[in-house]
NUTOR-636346 format. One record per residue: x, y negated, z negated of N, C-alpha, C, O in turn; residue number from 1; residue in one letter. Coordinates in nm, 4 decimals. Atoms other than C-alpha are relative to their C-alpha. Layout:
<pts>
X, Y, Z, X, Y, Z, X, Y, Z, X, Y, Z, NUM, A
...
</pts>
This chain:
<pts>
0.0841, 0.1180, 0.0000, 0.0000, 0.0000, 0.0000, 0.0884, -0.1241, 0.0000, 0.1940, -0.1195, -0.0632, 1, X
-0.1191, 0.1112, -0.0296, 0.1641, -0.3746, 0.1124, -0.0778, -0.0830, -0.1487, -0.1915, -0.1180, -0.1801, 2, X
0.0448, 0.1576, 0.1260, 0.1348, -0.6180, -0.2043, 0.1247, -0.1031, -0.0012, 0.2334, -0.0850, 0.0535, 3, X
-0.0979, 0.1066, 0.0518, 0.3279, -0.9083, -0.3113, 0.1628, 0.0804, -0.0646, 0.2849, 0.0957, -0.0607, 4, X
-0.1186, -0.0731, 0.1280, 0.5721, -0.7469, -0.5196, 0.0942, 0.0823, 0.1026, 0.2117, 0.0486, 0.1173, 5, X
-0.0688, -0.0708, -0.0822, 0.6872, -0.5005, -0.2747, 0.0992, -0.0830, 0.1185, 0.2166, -0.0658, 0.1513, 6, X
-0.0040, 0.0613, -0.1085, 0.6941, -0.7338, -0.0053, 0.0920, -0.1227, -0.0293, 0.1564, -0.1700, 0.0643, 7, X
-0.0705, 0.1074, 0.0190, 0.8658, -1.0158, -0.1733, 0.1697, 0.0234, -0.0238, 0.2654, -0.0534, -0.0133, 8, X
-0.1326, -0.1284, 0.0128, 1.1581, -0.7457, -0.2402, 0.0678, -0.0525, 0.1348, 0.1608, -0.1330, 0.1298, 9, X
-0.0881, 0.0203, -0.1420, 1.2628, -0.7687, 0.1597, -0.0881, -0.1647, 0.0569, -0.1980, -0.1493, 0.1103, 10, X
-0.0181, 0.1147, -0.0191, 1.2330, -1.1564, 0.2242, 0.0299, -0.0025, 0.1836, 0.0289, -0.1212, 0.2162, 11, X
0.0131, 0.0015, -0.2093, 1.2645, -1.1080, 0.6898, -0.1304, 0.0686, 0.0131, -0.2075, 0.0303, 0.1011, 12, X
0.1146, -0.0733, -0.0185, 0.9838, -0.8599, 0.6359, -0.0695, -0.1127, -0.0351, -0.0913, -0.1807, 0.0652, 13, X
0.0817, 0.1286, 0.0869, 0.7972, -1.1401, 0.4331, -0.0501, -0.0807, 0.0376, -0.1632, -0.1175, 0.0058, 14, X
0.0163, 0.1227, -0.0571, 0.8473, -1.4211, 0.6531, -0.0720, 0.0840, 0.1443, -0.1750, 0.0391, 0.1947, 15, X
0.0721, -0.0433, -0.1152, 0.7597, -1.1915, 0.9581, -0.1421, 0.0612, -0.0449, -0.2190, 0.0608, 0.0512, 16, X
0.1458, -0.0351, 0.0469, 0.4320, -1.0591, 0.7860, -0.0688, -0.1561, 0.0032, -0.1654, -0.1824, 0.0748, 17, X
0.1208, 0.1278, 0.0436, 0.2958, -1.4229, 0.6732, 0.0075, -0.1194, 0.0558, -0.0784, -0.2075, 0.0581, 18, X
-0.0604, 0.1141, -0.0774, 0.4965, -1.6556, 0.8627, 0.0463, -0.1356, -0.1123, 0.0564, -0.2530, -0.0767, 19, X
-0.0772, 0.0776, 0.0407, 0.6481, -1.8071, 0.5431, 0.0791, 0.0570, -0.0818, 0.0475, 0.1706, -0.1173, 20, X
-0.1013, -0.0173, 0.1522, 0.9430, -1.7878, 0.2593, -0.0273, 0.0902, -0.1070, -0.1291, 0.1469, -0.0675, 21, X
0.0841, -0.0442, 0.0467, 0.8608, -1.6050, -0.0073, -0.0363, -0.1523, -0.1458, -0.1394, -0.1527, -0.2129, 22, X
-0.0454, 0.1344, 0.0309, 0.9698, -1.9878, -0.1964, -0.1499, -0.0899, 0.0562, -0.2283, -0.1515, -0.0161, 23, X
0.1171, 0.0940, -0.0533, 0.6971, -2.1566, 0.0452, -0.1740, 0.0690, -0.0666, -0.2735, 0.0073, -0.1047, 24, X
0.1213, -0.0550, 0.0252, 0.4299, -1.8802, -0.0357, 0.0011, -0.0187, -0.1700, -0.0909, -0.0493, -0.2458, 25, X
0.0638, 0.0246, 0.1953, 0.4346, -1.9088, -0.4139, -0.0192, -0.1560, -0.0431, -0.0916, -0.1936, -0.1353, 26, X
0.0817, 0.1299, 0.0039, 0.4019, -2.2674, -0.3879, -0.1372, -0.0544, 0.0271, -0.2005, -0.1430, -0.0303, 27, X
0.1391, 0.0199, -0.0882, 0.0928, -2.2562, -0.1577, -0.1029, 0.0997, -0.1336, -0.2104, 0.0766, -0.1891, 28, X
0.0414, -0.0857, 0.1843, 0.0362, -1.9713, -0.4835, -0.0722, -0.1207, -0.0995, -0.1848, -0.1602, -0.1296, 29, X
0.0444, 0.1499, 0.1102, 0.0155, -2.2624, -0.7131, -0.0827, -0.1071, 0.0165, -0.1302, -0.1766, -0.0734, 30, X
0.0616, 0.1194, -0.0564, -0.1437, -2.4998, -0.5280, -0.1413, 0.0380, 0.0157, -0.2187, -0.0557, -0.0037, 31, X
0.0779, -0.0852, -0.0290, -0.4288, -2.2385, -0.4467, -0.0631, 0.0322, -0.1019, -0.1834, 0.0517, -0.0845, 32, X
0.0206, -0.1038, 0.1086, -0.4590, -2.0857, -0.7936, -0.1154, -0.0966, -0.1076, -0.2195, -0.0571, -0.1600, 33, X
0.0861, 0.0171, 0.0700, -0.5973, -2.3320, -0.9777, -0.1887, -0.0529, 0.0095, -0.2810, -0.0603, -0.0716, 34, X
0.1209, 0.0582, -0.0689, -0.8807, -2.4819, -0.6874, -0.0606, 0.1443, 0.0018, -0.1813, 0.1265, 0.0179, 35, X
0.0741, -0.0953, -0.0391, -0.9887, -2.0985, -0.6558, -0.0699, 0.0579, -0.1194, -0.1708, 0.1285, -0.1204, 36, X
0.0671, -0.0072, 0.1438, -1.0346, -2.0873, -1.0452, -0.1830, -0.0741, 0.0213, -0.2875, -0.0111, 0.0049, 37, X
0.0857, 0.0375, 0.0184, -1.2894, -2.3450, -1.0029, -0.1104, 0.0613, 0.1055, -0.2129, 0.1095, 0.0573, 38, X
0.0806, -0.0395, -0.0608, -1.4615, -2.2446, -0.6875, -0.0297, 0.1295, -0.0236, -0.1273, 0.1579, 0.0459, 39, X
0.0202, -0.1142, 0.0135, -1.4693, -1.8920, -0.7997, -0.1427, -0.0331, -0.1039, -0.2580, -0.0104, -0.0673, 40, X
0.1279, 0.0462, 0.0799, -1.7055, -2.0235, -1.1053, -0.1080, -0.1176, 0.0299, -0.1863, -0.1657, -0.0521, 41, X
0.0899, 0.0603, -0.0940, -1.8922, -2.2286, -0.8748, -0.1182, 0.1201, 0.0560, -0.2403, 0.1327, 0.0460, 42, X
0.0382, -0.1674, -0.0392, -1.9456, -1.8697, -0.7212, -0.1047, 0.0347, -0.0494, -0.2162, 0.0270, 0.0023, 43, X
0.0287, -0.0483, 0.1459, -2.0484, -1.7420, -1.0301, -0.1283, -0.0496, -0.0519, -0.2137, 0.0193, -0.1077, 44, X
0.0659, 0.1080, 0.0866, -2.2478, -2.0238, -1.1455, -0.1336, -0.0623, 0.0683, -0.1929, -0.1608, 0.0244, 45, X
0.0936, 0.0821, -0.0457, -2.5191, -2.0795, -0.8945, -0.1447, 0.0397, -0.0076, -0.1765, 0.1534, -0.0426, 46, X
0.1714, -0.0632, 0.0715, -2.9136, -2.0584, -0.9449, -0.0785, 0.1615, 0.0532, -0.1550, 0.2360, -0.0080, 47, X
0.0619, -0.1134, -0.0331, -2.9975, -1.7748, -0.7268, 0.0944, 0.1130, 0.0025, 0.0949, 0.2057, 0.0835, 48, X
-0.0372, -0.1526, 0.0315, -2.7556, -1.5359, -0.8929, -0.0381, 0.0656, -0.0932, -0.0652, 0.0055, -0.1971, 49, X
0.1104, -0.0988, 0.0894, -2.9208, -1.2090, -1.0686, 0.0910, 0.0380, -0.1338, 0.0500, 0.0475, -0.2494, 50, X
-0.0860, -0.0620, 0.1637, -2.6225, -1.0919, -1.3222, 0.0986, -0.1650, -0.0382, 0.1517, -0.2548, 0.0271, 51, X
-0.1104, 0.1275, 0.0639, -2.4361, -1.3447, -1.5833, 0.1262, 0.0177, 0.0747, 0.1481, 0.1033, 0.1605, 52, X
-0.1416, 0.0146, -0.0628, -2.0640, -1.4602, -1.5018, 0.0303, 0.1081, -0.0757, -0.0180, 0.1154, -0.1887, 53, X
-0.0870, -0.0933, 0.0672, -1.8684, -1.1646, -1.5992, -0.0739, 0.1493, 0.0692, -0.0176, 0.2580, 0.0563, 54, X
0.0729, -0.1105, -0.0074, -2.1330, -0.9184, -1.4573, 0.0453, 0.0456, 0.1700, 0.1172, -0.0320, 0.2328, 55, X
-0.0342, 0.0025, -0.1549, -2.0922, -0.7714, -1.0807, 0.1413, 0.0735, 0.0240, 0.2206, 0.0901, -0.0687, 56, X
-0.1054, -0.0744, -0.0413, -1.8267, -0.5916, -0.9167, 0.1164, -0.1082, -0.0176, 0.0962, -0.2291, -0.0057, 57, X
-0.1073, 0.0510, -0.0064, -1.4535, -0.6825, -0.9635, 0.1019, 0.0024, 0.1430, 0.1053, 0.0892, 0.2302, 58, X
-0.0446, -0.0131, -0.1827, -1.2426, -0.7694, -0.6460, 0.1514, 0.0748, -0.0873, 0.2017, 0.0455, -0.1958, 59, X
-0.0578, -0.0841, 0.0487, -0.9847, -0.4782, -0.6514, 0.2146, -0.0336, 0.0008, 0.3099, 0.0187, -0.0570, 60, X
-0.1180, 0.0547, 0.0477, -0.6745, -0.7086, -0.5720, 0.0018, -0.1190, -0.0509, -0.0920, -0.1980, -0.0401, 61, X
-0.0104, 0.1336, 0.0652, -0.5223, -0.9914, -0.7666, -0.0030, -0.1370, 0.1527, 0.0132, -0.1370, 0.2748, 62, X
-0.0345, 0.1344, -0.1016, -0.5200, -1.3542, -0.6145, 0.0713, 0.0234, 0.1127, 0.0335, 0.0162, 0.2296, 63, X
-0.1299, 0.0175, -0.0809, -0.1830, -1.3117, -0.4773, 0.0026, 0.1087, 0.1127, 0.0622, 0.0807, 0.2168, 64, X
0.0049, -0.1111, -0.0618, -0.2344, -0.9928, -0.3138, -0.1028, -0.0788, 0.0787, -0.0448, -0.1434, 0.1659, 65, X
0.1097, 0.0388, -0.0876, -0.5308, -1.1223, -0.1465, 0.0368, -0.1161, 0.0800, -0.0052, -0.1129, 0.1957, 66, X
-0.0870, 0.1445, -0.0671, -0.3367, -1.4871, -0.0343, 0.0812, 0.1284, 0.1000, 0.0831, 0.1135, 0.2222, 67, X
-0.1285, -0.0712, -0.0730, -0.0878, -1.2122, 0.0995, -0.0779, 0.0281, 0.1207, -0.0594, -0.0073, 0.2371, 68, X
0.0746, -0.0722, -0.1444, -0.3643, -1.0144, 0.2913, -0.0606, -0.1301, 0.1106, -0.0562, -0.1020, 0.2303, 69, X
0.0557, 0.1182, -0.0567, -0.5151, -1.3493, 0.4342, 0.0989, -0.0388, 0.1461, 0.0807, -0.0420, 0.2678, 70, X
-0.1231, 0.0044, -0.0924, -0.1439, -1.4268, 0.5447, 0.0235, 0.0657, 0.1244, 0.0438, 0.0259, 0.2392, 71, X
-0.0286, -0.0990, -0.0881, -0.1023, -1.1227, 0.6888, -0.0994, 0.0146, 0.1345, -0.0675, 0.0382, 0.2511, 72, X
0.1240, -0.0540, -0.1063, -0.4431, -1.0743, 0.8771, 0.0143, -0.1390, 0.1050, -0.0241, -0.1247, 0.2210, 73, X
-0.0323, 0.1480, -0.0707, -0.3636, -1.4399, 1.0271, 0.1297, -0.0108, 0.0890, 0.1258, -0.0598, 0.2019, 74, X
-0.1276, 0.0189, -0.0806, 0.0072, -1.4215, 1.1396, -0.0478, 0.1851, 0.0975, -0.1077, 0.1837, 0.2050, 75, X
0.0022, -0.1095, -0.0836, -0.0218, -1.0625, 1.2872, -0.1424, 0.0100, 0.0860, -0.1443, 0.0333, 0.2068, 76, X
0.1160, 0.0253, -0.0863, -0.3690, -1.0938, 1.3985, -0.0725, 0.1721, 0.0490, -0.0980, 0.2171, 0.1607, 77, X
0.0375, -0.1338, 0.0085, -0.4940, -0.7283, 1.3044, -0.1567, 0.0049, -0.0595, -0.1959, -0.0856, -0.1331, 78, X
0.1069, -0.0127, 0.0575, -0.8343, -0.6117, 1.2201, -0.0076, 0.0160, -0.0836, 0.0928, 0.0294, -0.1535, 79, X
0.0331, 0.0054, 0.1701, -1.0131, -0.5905, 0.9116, 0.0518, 0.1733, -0.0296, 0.1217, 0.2106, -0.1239, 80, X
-0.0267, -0.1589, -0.0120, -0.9853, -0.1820, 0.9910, 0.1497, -0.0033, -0.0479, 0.1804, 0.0522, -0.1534, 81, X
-0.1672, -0.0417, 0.0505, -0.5786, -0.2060, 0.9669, 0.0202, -0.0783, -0.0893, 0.1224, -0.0413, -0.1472, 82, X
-0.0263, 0.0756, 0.0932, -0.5780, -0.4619, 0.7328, -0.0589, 0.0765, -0.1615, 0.0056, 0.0783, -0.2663, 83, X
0.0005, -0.0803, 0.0905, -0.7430, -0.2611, 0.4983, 0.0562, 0.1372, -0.0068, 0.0654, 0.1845, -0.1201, 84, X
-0.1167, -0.0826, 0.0352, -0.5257, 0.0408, 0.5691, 0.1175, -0.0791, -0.0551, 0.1679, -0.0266, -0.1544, 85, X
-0.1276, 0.0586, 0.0866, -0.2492, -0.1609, 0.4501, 0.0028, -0.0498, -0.1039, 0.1074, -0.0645, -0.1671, 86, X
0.0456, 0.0456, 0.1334, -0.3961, -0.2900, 0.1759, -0.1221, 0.0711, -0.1006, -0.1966, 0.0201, -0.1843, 87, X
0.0601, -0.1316, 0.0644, -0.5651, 0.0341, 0.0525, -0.1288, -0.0665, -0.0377, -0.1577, -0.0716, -0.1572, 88, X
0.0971, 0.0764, 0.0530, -0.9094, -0.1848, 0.0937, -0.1257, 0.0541, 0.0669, -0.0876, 0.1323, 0.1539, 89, X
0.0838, -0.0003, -0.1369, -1.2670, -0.1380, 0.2953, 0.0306, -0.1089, 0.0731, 0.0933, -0.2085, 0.0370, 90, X
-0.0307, 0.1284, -0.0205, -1.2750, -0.3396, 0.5408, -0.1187, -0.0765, 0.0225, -0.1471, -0.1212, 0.1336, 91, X
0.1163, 0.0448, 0.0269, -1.5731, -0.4756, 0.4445, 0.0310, -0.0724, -0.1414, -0.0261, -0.1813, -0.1480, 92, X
-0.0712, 0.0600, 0.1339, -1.4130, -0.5831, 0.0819, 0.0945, -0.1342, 0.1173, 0.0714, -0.2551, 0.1162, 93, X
-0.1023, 0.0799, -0.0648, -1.1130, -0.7254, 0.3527, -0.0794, -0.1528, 0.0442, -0.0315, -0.2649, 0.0277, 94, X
0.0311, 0.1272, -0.0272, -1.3759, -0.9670, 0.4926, -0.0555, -0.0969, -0.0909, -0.0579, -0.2195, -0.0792, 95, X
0.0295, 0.0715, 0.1290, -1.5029, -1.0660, 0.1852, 0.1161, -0.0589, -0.0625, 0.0999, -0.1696, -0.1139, 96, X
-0.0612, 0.0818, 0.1173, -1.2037, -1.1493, 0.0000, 0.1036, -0.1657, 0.1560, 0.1522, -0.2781, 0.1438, 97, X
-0.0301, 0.1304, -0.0852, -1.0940, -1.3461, 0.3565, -0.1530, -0.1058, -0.0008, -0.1356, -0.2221, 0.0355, 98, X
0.1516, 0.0989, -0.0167, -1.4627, -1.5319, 0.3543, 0.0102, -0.1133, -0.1288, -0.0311, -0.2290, -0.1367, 99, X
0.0136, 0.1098, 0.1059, -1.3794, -1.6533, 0.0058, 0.1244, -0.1078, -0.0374, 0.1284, -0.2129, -0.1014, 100, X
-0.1398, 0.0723, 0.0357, -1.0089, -1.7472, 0.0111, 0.0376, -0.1007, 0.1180, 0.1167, -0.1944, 0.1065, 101, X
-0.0566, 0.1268, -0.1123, -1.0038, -1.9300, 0.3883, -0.0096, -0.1197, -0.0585, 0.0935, -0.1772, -0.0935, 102, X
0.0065, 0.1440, 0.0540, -1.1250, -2.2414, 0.2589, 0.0885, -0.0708, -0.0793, 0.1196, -0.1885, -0.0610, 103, X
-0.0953, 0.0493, 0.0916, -0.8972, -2.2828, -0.0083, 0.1308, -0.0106, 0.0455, 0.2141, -0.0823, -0.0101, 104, X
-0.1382, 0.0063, -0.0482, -0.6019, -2.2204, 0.2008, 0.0181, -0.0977, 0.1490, 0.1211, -0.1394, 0.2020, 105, X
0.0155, 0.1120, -0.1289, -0.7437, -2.4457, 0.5189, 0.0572, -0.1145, -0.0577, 0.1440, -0.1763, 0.0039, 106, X
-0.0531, 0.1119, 0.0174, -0.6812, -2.7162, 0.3053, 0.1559, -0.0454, -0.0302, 0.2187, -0.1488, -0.0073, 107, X
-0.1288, 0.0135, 0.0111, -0.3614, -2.6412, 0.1978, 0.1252, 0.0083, 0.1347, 0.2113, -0.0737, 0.1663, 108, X
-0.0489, 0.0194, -0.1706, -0.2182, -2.5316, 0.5551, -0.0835, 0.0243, 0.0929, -0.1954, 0.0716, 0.0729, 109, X
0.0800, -0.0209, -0.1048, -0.3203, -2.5259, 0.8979, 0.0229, 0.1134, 0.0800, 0.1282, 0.1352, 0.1398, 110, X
0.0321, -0.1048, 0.0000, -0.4975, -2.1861, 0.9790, -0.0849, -0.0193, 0.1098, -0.1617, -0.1154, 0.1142, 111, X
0.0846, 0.0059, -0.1095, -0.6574, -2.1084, 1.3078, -0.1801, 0.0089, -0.0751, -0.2520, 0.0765, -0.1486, 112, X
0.1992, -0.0313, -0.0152, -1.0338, -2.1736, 1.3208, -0.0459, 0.1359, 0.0818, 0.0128, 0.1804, 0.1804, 113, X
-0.0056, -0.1050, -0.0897, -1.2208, -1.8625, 1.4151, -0.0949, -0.0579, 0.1353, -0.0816, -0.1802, 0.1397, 114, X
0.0602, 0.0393, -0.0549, -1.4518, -1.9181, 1.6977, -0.1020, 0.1431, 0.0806, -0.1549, 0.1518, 0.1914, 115, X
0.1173, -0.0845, -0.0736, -1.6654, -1.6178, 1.7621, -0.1252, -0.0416, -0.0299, -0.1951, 0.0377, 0.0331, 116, X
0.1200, 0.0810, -0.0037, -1.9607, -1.7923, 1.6966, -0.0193, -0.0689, 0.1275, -0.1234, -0.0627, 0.1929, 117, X
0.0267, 0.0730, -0.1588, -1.8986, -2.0025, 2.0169, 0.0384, 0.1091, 0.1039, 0.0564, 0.0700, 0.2192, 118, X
-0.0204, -0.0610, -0.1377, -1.8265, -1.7114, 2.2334, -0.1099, 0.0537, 0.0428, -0.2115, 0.0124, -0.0130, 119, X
0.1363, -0.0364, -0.0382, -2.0914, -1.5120, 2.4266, 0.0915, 0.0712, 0.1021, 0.2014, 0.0520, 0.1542, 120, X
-0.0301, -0.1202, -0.1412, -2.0692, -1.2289, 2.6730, -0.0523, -0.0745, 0.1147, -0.1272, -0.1698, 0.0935, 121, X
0.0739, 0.0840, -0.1259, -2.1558, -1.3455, 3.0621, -0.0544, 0.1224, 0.0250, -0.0021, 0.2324, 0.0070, 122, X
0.0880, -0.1017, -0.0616, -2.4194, -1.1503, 3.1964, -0.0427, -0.0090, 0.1288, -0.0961, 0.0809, 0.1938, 123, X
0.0281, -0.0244, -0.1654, -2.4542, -1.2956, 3.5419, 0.1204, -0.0720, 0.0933, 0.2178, -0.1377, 0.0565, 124, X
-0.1389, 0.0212, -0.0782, -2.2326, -1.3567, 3.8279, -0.0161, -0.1309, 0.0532, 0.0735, -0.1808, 0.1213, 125, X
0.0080, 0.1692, 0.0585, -2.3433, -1.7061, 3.8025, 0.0544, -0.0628, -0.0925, 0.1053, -0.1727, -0.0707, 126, X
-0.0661, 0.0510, 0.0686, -2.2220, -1.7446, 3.4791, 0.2079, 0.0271, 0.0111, 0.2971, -0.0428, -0.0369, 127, X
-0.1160, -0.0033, -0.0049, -1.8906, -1.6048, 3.5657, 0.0642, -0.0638, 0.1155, 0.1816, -0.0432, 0.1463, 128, X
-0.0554, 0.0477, -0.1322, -1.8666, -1.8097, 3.8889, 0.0093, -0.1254, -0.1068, 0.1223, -0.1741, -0.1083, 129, X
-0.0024, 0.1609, 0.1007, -1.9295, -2.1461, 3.6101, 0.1372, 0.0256, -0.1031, 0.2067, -0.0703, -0.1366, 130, X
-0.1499, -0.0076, 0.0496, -1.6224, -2.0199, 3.4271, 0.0719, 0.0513, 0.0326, 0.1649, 0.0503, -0.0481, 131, X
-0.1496, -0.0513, -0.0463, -1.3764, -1.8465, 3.6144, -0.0449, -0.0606, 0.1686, -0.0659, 0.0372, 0.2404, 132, X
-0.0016, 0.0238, -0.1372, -1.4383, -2.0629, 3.9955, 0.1094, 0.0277, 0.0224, 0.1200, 0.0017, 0.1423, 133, X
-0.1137, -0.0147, -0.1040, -1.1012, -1.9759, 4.0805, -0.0006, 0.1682, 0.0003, 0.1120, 0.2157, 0.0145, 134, X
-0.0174, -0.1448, 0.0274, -1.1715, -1.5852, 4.0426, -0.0490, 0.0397, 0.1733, -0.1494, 0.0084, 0.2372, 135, X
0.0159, -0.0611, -0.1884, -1.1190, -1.4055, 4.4392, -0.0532, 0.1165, -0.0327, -0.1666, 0.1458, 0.0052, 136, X
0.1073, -0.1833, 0.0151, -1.2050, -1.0237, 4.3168, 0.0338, 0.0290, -0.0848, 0.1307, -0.0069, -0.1517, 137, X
0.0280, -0.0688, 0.1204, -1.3360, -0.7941, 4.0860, -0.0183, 0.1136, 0.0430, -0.0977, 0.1503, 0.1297, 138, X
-0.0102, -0.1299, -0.0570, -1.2161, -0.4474, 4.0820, -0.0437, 0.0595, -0.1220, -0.0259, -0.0151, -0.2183, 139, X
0.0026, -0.0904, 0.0884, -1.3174, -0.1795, 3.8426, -0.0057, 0.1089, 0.0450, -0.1012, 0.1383, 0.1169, 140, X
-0.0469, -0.1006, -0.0311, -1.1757, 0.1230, 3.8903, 0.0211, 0.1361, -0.0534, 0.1441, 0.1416, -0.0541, 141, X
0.0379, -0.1244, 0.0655, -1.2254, 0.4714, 3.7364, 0.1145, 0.1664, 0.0558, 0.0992, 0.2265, 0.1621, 142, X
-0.0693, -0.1119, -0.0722, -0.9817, 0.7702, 3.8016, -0.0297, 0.1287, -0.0695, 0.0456, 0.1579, -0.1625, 143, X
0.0429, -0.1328, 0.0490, -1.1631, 1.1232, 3.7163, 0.0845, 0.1298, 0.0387, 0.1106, 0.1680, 0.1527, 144, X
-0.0232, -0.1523, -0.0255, -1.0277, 1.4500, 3.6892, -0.0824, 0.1269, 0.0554, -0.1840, 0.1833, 0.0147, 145, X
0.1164, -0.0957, -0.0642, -1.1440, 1.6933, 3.9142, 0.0531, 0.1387, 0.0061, 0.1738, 0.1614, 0.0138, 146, X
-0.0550, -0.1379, -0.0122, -1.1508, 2.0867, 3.9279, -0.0478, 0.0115, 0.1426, -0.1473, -0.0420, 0.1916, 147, X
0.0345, 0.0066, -0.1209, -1.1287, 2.1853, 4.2599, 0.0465, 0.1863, 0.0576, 0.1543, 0.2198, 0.1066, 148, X
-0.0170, -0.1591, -0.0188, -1.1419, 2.5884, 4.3189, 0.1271, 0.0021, 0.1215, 0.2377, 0.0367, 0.0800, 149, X
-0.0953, 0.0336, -0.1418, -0.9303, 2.5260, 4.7093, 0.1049, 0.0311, -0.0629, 0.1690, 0.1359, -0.0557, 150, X
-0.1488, 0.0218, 0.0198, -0.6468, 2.3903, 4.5270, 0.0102, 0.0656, -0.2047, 0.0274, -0.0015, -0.3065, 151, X
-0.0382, -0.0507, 0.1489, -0.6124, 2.6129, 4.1857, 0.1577, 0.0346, -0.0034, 0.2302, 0.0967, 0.0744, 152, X
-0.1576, -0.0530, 0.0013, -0.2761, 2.6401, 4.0688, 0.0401, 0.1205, -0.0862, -0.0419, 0.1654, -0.1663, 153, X
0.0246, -0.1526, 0.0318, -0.1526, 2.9615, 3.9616, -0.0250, -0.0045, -0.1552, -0.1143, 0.0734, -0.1883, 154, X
0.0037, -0.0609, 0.1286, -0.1302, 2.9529, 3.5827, -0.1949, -0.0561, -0.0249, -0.2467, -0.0229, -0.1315, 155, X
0.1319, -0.0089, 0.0825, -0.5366, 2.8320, 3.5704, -0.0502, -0.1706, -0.0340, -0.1641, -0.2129, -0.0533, 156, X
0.0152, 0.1047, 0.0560, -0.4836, 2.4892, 3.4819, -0.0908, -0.1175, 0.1150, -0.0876, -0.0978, 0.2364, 157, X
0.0530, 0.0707, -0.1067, -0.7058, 2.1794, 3.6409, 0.1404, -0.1024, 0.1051, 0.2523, -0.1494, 0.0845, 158, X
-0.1148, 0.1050, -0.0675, -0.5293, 1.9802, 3.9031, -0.0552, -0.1110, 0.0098, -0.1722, -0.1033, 0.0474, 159, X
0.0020, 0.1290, -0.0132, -0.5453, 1.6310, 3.9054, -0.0285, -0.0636, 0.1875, 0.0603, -0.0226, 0.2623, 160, X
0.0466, -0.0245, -0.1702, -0.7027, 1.5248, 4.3163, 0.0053, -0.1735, -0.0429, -0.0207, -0.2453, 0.0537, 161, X
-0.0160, 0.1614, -0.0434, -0.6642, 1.1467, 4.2414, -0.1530, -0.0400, 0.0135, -0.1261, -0.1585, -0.0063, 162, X
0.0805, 0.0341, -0.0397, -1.0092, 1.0711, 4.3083, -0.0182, -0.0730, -0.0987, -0.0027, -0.0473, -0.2180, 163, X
-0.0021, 0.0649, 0.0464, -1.0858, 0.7660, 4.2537, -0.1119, -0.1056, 0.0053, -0.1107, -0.1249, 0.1269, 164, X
0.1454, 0.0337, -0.0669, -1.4625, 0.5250, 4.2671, 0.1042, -0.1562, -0.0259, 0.2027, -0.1693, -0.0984, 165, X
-0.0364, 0.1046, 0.0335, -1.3955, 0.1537, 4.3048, -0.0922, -0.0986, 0.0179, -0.1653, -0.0482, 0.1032, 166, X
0.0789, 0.1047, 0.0003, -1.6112, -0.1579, 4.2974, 0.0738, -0.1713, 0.0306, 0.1116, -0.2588, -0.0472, 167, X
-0.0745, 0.1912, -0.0057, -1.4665, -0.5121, 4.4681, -0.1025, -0.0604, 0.0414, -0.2014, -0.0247, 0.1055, 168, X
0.0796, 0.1181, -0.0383, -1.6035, -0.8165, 4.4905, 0.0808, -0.1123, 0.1241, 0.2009, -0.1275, 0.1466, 169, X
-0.0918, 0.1232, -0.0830, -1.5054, -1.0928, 4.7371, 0.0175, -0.1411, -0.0340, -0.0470, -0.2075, -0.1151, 170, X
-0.0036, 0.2145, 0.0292, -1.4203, -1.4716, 4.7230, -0.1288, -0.0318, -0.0599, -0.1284, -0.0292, -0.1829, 171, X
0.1139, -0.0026, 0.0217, -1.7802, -1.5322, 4.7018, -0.0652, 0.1109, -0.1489, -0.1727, 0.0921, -0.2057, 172, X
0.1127, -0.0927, 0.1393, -1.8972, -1.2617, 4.3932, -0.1029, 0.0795, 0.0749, -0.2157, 0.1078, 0.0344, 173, X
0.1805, -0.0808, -0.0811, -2.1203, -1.0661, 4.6762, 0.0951, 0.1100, -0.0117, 0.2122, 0.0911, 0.0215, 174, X
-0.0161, -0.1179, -0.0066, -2.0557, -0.7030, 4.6185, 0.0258, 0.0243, 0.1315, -0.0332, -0.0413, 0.2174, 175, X
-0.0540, -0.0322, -0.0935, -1.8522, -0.5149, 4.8890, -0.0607, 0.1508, 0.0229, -0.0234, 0.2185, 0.1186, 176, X
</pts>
């Protein structure tokens, strides 16, 4: 499992995991620690929660461990899935403890915004002519394995015949 402690041990690993020092990160530590005190009992503290402060599940790493995973899931740019293999977490905990700690660390440095909210799938070849006009063709291409009795080779095994389906488009987006 990656934590602080381990990680602060090899100092190149450190800086290549989070993209800082381990000097810069315990500062951003400090700076972090005591604004997440309060917003945590903000958390805690608001009208439409059902159990007192103290009641409710405990998050299973400390602060620092969790600043680490934040780091980490940000400079490497891995899913919540590997991010919680590495941090022995769900990754359903992983987005939770990133949902509660971005804020506190936006202010301190500058952390990509996410933006899947503004994206969207294109569904017509209208919309992909309004954002990609310089696009000439669209291939998709499929290569199946075929058994083909003719050509059996002796030990049994399938042979590979290349066959292959393809789909282009032209300048225009009119199917070929």
């Amino acid at each position: 499992m990656l934590s602080y402690t381990k990680l602060a041990k090899k100092p190149s690993h450190f800086r290549s995991f989070t993209g800082l020092d381990v000097s810069e990160f315990d500062s951003l530590y400090k700076r972090i620690e005591p604004e997440y005190e309060q917003a945590e009992m903000e958390r805690l503290s608001r009208p439409d929660r059902k159990r007192k402060i103290g009641g409710g599940g405990k998050f299973s790493l400390p602060l620092k461990d969790r600043l680490l995973m934040l780091l980490v899931y940000y400079r490497l740019y891995v899913t919540y899935a590997l991010a919680g293999y590495l941090f022995n977490l769900d990754q359903s905990n992983i987005c939770r403890d990133v949902h509660y700690i971005e804020p506190l660390v936006r202010k301190c440095i500058s952390i990509p915004k996410k933006i899947h909210n503004l994206t969207r799938r294109l569904r017509t070849l209208e919309e992909v002519k309004q954002y990609f006009p310089e696009l000439k063709a669209f291939i998709d291409a499929t290569e199946t394995l075929r058994f083909d009795d003719r050509h059996r080779i002796r030990s049994g095994q399938l042979q590979d015949t290349g066959n292959q389906r393809a789909v282009a488009l032209t300048q225009d987006l009119d199917a070929v």
